[in-house]
PAZAPA-4460 file (N, C-alpha, C; in steps of 0.05 Angstrom, whole numbers, plus 32768, in hexadecimal, padded with zeros to 4 digits):
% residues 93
    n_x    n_y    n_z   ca_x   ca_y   ca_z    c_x    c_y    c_z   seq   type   mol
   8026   80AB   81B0   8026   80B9   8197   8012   80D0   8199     1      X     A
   801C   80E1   8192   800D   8105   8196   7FF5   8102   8186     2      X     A
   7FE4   8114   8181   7FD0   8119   8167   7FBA   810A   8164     3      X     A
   7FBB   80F0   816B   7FAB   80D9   816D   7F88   80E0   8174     4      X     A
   7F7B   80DC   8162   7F5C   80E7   816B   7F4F   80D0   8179     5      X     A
   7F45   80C1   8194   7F3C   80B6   819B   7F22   80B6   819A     6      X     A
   7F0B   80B0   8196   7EEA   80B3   8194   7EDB   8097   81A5     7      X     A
   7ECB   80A9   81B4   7EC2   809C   81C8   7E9F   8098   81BE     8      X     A
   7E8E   8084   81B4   7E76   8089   81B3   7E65   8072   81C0     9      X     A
   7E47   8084   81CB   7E3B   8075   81DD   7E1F   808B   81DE    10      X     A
   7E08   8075   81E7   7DF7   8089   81F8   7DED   8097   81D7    11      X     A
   7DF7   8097   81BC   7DEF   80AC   81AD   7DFD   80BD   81A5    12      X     A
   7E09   80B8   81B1   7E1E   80D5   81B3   7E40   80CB   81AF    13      X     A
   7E53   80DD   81AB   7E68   80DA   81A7   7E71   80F2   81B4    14      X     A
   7E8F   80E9   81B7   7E9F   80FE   81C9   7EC1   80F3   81C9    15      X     A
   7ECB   8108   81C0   7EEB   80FD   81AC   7EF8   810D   81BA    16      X     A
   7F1D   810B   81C3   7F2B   8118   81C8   7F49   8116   81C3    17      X     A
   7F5E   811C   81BE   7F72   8117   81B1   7F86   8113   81C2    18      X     A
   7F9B   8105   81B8   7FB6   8104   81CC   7FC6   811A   81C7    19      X     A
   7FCE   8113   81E1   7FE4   812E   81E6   8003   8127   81D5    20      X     A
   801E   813B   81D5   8032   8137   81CD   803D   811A   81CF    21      X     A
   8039   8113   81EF   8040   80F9   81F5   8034   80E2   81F5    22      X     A
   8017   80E1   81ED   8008   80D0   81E4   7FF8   80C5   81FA    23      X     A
   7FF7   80DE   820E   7FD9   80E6   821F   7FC7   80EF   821E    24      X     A
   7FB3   80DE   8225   7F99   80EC   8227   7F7F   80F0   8233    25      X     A
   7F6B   8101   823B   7F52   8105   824E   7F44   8104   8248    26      X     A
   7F25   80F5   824B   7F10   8102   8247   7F06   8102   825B    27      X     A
   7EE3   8111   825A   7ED5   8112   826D   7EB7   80FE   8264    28      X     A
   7EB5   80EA   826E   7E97   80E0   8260   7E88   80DC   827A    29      X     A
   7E71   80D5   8269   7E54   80D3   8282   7E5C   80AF   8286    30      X     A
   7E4C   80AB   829D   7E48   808E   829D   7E36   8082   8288    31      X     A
   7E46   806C   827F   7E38   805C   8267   7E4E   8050   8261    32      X     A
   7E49   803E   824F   7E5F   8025   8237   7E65   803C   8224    33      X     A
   7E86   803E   821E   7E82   804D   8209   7E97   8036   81F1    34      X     A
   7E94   803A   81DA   7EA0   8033   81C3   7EBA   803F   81BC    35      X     A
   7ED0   8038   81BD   7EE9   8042   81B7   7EF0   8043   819A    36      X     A
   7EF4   8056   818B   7F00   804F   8172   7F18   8070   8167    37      X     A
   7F27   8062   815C   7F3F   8077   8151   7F32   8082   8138    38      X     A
   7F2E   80A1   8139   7F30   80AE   8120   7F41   80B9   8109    39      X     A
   7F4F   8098   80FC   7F61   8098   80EE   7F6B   8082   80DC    40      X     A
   7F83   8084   80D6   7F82   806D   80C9   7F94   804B   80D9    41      X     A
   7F94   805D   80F2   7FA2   804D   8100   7F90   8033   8116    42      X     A
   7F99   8021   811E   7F87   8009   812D   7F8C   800B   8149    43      X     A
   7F7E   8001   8153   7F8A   7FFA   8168   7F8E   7FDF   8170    44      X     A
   7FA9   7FDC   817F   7FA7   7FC0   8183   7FAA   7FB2   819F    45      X     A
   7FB2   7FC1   81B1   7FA6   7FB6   81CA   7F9C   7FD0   81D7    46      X     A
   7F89   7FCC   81EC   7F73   7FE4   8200   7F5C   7FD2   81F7    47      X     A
   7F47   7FDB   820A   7F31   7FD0   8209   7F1F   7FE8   81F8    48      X     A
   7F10   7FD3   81E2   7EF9   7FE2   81D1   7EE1   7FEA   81D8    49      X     A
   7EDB   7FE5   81F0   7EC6   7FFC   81FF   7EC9   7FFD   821F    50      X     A
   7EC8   8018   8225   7ED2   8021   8240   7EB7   801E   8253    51      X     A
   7EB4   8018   8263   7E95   8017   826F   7EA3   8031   8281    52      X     A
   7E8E   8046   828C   7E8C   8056   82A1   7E7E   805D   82AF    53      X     A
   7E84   8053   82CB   7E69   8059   82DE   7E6A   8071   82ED    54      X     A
   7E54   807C   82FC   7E53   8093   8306   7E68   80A2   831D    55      X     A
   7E7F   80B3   8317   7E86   80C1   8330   7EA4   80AE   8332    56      X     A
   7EAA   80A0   831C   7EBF   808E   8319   7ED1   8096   8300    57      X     A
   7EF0   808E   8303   7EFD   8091   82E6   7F09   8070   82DF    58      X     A
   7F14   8077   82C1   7F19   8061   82BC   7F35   8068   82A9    59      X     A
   7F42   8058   82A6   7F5B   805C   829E   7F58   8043   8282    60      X     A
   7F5D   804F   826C   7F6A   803C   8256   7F7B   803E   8244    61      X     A
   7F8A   802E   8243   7FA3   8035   8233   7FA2   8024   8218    62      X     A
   7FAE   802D   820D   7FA9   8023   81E7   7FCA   8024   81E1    63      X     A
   7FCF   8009   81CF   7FDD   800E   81BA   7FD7   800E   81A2    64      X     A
   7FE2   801B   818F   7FD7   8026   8172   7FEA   8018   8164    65      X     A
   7FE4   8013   814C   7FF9   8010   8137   7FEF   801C   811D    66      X     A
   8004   802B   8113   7FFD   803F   80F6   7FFD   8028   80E0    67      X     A
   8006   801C   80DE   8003   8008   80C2   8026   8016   80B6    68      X     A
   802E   8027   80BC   804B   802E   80A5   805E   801B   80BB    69      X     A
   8071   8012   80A5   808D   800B   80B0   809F   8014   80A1    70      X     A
   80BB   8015   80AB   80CD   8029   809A   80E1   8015   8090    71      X     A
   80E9   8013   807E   80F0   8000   8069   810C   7FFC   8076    72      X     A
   811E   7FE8   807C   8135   7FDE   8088   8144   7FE2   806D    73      X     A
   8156   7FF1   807A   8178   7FF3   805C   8183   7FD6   805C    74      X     A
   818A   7FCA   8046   818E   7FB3   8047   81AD   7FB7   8047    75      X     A
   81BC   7F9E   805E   81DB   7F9E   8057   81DE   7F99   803F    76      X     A
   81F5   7FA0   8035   8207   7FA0   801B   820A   7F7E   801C    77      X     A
   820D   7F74   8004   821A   7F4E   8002   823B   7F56   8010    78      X     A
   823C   7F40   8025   8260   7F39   802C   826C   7F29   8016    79      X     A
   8256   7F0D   8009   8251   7F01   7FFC   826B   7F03   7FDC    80      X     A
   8271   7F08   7FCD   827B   7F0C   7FB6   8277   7EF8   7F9E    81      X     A
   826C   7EE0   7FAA   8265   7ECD   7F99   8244   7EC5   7F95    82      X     A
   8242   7ECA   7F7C   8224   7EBD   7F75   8215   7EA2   7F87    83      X     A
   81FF   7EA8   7F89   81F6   7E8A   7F94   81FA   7E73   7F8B    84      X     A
   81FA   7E58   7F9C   81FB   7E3F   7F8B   81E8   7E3C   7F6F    85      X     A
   81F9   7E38   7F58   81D8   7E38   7F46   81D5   7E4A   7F33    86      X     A
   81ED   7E64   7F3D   81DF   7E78   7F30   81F9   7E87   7F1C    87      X     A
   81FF   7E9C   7F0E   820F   7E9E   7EFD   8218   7EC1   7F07    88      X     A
   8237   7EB4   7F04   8243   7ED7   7F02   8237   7EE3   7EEA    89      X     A
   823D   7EFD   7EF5   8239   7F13   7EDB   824F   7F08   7EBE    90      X     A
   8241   7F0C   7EAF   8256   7F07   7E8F   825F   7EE5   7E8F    91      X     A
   825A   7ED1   7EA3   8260   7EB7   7E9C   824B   7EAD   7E8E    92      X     A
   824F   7E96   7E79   8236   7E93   7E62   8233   7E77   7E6D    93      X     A
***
């Protein structure tokens, strides 16, 4: 997912970078533990929540996100033509 603000803090400091179109992304940090968090309204739900980095080394982490929206399913039409057990046609008293 494109746009995605990733924020990295540690050490005092913070240091954020965003995903790309395809939902890549780089930073550059010093060695230290850093704190992972999304600047948004989105979670994360799997990657690890703090990256350790040691000197003259990289580290790779990958995240899945989830936005919280789902898009509402069209419901099939009834095949059905008859009321449930129990229950009453239209206009029967």
């Amino acid at each position: 997912m494109g746009g995605v603000e990733i924020d990295f803090s540690g050490n005092g400091t913070s240091v954020g970078t965003t995903t790309d179109q395809k939902g890549f992304y780089s930073v550059a940090l010093t060695a230290a533990s850093w704190k992972v968090s999304l600047k948004s309204y989105m979670r994360i739900i799997s990657g690890p929540s703090v990256v350790t980095v040691t000197a003259g080394s990289s580290v790779v982490a990958n995240y899945v996100v989830d936005s919280g929206i789902r898009t509402p399913v069209s419901k099939e039409p009834s095949t059905n033509p008859h009321p449930p057990i129990g229950g009453s046609a239209g206009g029967a008293a």
